[in-house]
C-alpha positions as CSV (number, residue, x, y, z in Angstrom):
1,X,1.8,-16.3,2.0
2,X,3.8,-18.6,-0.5
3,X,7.4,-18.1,0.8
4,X,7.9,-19.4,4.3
5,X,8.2,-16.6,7.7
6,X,11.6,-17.0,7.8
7,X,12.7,-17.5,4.6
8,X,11.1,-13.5,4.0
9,X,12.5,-12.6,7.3
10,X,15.8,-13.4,6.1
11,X,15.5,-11.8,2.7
12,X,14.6,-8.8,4.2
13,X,17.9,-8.8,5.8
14,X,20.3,-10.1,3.4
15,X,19.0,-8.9,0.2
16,X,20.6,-6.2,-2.0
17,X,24.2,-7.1,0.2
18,X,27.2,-7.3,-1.5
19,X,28.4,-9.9,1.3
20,X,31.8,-10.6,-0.7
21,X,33.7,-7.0,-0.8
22,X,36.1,-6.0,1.9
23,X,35.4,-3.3,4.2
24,X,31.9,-3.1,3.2
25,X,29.5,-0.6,5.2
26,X,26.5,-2.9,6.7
27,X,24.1,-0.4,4.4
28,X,24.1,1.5,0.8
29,X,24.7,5.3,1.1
30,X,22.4,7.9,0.0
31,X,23.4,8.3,-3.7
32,X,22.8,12.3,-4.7
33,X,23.2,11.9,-8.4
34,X,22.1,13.6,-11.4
35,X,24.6,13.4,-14.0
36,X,26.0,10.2,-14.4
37,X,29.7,10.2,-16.2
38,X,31.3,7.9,-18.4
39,X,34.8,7.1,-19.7
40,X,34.0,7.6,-23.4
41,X,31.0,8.0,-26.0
42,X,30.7,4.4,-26.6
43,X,29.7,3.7,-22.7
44,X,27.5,6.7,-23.0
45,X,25.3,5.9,-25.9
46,X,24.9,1.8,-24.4
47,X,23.8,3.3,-22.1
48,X,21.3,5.8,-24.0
49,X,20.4,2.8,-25.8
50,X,19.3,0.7,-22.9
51,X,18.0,3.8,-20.5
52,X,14.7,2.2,-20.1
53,X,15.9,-1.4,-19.2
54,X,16.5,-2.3,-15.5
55,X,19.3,-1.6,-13.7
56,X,21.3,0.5,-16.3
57,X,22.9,4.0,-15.1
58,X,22.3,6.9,-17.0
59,X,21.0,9.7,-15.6
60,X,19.8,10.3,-11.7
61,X,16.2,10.2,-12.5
62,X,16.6,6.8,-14.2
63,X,17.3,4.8,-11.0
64,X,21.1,4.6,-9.1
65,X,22.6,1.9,-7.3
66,X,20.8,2.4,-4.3
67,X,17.1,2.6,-6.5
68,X,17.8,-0.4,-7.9
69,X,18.3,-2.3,-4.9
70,X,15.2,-0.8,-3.5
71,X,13.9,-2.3,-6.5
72,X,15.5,-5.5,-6.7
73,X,14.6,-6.4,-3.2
74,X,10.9,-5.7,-3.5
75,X,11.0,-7.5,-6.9
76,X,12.1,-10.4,-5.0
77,X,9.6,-10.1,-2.1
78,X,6.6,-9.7,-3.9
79,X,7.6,-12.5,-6.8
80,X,7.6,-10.1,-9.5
81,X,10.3,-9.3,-12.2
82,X,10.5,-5.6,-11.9
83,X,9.7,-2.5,-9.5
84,X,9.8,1.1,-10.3
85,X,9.8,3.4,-7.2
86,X,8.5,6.9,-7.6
87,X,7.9,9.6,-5.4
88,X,4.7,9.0,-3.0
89,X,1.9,6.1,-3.0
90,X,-0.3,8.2,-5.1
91,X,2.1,8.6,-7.7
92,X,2.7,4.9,-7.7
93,X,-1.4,4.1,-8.1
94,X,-1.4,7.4,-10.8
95,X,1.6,5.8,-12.7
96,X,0.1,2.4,-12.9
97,X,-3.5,3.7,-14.2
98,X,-1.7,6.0,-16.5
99,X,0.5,3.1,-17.8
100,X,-2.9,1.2,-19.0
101,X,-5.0,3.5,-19.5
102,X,-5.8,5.7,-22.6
103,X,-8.5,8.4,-24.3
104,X,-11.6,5.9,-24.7
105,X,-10.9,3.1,-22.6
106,X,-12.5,1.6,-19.2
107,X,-11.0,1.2,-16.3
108,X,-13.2,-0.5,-13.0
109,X,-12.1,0.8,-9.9
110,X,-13.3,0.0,-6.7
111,X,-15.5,1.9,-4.6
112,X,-13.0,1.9,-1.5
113,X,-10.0,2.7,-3.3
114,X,-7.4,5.6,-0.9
115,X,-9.6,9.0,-1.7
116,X,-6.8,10.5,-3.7
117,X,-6.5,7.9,-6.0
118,X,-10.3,8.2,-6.5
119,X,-9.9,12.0,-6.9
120,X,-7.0,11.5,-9.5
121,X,-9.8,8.8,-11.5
122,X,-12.5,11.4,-11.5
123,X,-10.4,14.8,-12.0
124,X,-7.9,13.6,-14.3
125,X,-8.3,10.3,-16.1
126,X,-11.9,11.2,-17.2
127,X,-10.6,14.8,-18.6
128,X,-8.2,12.3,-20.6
129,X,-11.4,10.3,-22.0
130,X,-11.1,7.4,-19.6
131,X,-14.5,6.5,-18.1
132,X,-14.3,4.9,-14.7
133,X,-16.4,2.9,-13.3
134,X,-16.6,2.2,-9.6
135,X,-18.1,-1.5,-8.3
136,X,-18.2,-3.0,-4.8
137,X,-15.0,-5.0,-4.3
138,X,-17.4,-7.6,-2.8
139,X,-18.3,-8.7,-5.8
140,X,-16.0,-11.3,-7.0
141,X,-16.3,-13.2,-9.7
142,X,-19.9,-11.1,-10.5
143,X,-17.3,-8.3,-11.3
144,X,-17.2,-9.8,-14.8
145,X,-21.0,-8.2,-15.2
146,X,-19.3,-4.8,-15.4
147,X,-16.2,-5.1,-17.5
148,X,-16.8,-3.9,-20.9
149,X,-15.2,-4.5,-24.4
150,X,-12.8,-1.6,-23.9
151,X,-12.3,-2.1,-20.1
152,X,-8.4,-1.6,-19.5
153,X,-7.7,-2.1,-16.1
154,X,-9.3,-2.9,-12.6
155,X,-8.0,-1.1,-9.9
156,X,-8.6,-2.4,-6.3
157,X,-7.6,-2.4,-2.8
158,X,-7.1,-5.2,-0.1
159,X,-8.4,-4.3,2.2
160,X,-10.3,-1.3,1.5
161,X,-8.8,2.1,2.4
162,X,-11.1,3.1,5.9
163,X,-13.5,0.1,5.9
164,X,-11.3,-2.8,5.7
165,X,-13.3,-5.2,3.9
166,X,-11.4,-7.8,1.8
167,X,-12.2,-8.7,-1.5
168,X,-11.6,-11.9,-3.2
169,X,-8.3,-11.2,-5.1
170,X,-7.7,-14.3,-7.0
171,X,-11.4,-14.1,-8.5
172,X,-11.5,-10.0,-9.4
173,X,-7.9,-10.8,-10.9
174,X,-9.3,-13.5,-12.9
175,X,-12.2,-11.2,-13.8
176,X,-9.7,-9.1,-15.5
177,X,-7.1,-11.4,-17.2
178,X,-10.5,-12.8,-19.0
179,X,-11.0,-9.2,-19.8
180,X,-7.5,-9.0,-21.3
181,X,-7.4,-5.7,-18.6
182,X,-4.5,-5.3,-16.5
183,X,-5.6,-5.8,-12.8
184,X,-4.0,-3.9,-9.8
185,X,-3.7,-4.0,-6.6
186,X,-3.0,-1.4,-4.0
187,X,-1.6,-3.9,-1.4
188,X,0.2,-1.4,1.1
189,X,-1.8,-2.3,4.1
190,X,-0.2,-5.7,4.3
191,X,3.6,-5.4,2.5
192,X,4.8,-8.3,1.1
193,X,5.6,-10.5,4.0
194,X,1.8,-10.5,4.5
195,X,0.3,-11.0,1.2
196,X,1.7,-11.5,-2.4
197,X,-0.6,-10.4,-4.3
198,X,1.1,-11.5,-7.9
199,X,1.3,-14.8,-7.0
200,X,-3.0,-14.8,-6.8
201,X,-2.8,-13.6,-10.0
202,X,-2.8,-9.8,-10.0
203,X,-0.9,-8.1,-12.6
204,X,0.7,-5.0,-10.8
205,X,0.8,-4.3,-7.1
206,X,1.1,-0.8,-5.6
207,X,2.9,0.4,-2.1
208,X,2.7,3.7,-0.4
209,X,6.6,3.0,1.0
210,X,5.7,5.6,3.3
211,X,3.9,3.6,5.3
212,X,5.4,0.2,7.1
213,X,8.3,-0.3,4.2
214,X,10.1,3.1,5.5
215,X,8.2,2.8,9.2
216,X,9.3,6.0,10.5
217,X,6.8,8.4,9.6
218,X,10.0,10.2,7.5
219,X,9.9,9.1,4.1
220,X,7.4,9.8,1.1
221,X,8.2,7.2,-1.8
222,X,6.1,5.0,-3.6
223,X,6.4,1.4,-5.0
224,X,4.9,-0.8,-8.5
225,X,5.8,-4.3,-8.7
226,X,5.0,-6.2,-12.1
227,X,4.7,-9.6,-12.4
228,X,5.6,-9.7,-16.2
229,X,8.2,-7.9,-18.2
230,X,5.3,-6.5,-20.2
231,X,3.7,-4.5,-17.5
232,X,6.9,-3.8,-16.2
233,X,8.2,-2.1,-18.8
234,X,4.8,0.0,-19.3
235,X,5.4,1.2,-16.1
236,X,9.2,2.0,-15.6
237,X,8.5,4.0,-19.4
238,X,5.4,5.8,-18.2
239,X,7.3,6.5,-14.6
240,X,9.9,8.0,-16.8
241,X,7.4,9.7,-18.8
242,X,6.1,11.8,-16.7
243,X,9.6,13.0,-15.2
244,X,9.0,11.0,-11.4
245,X,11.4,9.1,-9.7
246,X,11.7,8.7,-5.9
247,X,14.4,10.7,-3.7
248,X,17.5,9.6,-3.1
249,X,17.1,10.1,0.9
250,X,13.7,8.8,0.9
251,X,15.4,5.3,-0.9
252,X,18.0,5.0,1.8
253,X,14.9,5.1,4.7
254,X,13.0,2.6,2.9
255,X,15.6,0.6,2.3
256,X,16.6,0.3,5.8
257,X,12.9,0.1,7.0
258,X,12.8,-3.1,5.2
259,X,15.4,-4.4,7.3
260,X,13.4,-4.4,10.5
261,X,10.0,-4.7,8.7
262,X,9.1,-8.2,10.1
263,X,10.0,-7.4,13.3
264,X,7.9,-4.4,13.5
265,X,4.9,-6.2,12.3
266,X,5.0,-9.1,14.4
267,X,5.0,-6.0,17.0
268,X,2.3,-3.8,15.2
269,X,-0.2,-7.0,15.0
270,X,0.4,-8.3,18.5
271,X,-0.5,-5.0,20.3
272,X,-3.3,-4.7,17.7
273,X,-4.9,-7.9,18.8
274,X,-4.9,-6.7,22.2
275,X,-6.6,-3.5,21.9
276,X,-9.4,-5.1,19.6
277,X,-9.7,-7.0,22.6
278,X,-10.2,-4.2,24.7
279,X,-12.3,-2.3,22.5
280,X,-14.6,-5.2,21.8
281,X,-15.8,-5.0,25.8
282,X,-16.7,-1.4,25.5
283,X,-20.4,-0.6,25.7
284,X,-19.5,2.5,23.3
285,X,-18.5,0.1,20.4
286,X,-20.7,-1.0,17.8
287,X,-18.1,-2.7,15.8
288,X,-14.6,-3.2,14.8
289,X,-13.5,-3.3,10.9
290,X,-10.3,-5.3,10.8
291,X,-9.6,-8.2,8.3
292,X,-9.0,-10.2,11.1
293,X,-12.1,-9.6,13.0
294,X,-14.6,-12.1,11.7
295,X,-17.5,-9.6,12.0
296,X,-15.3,-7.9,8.9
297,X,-16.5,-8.2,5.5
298,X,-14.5,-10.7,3.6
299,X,-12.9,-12.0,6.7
300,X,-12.8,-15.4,4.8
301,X,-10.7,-14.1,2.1
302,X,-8.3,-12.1,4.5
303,X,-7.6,-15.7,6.0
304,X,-7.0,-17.7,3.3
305,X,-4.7,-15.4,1.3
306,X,-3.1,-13.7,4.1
307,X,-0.5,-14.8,6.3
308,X,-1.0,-12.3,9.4
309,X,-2.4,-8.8,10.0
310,X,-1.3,-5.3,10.4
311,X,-1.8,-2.5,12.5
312,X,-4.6,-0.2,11.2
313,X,-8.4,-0.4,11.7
314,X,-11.1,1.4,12.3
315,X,-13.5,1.6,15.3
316,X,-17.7,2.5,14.3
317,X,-19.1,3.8,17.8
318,X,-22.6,3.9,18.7
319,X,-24.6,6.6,17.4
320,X,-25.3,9.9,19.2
321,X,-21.8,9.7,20.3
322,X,-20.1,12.4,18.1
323,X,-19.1,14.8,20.2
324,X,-18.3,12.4,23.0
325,X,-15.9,11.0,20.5
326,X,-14.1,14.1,19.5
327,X,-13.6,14.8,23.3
328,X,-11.9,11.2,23.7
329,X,-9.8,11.7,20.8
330,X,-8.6,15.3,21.9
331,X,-7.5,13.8,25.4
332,X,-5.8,10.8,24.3
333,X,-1.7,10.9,25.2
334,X,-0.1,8.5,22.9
335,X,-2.6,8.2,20.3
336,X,-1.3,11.6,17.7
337,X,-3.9,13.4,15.2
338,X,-2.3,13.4,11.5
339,X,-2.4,11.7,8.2
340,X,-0.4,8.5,7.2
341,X,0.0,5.3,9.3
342,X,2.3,2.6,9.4
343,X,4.8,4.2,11.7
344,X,5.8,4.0,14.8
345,X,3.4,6.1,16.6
346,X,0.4,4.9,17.5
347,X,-2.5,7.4,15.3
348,X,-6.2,8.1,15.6
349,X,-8.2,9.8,13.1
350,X,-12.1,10.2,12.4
351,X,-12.7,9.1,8.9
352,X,-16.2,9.0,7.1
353,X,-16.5,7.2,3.7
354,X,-20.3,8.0,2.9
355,X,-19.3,11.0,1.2
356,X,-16.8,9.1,-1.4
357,X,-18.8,5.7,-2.0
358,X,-21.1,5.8,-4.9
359,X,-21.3,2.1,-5.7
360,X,-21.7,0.9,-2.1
361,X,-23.4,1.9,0.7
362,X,-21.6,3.4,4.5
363,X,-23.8,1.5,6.5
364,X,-22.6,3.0,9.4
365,X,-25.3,5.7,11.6
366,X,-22.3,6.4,14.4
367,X,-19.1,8.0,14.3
368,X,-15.7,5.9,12.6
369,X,-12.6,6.4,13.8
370,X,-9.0,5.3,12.3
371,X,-6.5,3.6,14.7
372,X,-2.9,2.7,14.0
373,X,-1.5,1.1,16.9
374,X,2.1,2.0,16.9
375,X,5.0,0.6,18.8
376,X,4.3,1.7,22.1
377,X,4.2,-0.5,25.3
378,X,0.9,-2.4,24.5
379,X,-0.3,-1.7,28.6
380,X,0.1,2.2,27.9
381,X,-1.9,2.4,24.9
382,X,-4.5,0.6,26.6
383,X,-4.6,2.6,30.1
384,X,-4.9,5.7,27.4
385,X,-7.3,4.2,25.9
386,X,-9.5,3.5,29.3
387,X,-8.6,7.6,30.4
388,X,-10.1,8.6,26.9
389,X,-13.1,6.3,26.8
390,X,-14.2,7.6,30.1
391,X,-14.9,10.6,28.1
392,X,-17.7,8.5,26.6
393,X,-19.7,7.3,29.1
């Protein structure tokens, strides 16, 4: 982290306030807006003319007052100089490879991107000409062994989606700018107060604000921070493009889930730490993939350009323990069975990524499960945890 703990806590407060005007409500309201007017055809052709250019009003789907804020404050955050939200986390990663990407280009991806943004690389991209190639993240600087002359991009995750391993950012972003490729990062698993990724030299960093930016399990919206006016204005153009923009509801959640973001982390992490506690004394376990864990994959990386760690991990169990595990997860209380993380509730999910990896290898031979510890009282989830396991033994 380069900006202090409570310098970011207090940004995420006090940004995108207008702290001067009288009477002021403590947050934006939902702007519902399509048709934008103006006082005369002069206004309306300025702002024709500058459509594509931050902060200018011009029609709904180009951004409101309330967008732009969104923007402005995650702009800020992440050290950038522009954001464009759109209208999920897969849009945002399908926006940013569409932005750099063209008929007879390359574009390395890594082998533990989030499944739909693989799906979107291998059904879509290559149907537009784009051949993808997928690498193990762990490679670093050896990275520079695939690129090729018309590689355009390097897409890549931190930590990967299900296994958790960290790559070393600074040196695949390096990779790339060599490359003259535009690298990006999918950096939703730690938000901004946790790691900024443009400030270790990554182009273009993607949120799923659906996650821990909204934190309520309510909101589907999506989030691309550039770190040069360049990039940036690929993006907002391509966003506009294609006809996306995020809701207007869905802006007004994230932007108050940014308000109490810190605090719900500091929350998310310390209960975390105590149920990797837990789980590490249970015969059952074989091992724990979280960044923090130092049995994790790039563990090293995770604590030099991290600051802290979130609330998601998963669990690989011994093997012959399949249906054991699907009876524990069936009889849990406060642990819920559904898609997404990042909110409030405490989740558990199986997840298997052999079928997905083709430049890596699931060295896992026991059953994986996803945990998102929630908010919950910490002693709860872990008496639910011991009723569950008993289901094990």
């Amino acid at each position: 982290m380069k900006t202090s703990d409570a310098n970011l806590t207090n940004a995420l407060i006090h940004l995108g306030r207008d702290h001067q005007s009288r009477g002021r409500s403590v947050n934006l309201p939902i702007y519902q807006a399509s048709t934008m007017l103006f006082n005369n055809l002069e206004e309306f052709e300025q702002a024709r003319d500058t459509r594509y250019e931050k902060g200018t009003l011009y029609y709904g789907r180009y951004g409101t007052p309330a967008t732009f804020e969104l923007e402005n404050m995650m702009t800020e955050l992440e050290h950038g100089v522009g954001c464009v939200a759109v209208s999920s986390g897969l849009t945002a990663c399908v926006v940013s490879l569409m932005a750099f990407a063209k008929a007879g280009s390359h574009v390395l991806v890594a082998d533990t991107v989030y499944g739909p943004t693989r799906a979107f690389c291998d059904n879509v991209l290559t149907g537009y000409g784009v051949e993808i190639t997928y690498f193990d993240p762990m490679l670093g600087a050896d990275l520079a062994l695939l690129v090729q002359a018309n590689t355009a991009a390097v897409f890549f995750e931190a930590p990967g989606s299900g296994s958790f391993e960290v790559p070393d950012i600074p040196a695949i972003a390096h990779v790339a700018s060599a490359a003259g490729a535009v690298s990006i990062l999918d950096g939703t698993w730690a938000t901004p107060l946790l790691c900024q990724p443009l400030t270790l030299g990554v182009d273009v960093v993607v949120h799923s604000g659906s996650k821990y930016i909204s934190g309520h399990s309510d909101a589907m919206l999506g989030l691309i921070v550039a770190g040069s006016q360049v990039h940036y204005d690929k993006v907002r153009k391509m966003s506009l493009s294609i006809g996306d923009r995020a809701g207007a509801n869905d802006v007004f959640l994230a932007l108050r889930g940014l308000r109490t973001l810190a605090v719900r982390l500091r929350q998310h992490a310390q209960s975390t730490v105590a149920c990797i506690a837990w789980l590490e004394q249970q015969p059952s376990v074989d091992r724990i993939l979280h960044p923090s864990h130092s049995d994790c994959p790039g563990h090293e990386h995770w604590h030099r350009d991290f600051s802290g760690s979130a609330g998601l991990f998963s669990v690989v169990f011994k093997p012959g323990l399949e249906n054991k595990v699907r009876h524990m997860i069936n009889n849990l209380s406060l642990f819920g069975i559904g898609l997404s993380w990042g909110g409030f509730e405490s989740l558990i999910l199986p997840v298997d990524p052999s079928p997905y990896r083709t430049a890596t290898t699931w060295s896992a031979t026991g059953p994986t499960v996803r945990f998102n510890i929630g908010l919950e009282d910490v002693d709860s989830l872990l008496s639910d945890l011991d009723a569950g396991f008993a289901y094990l033994s």
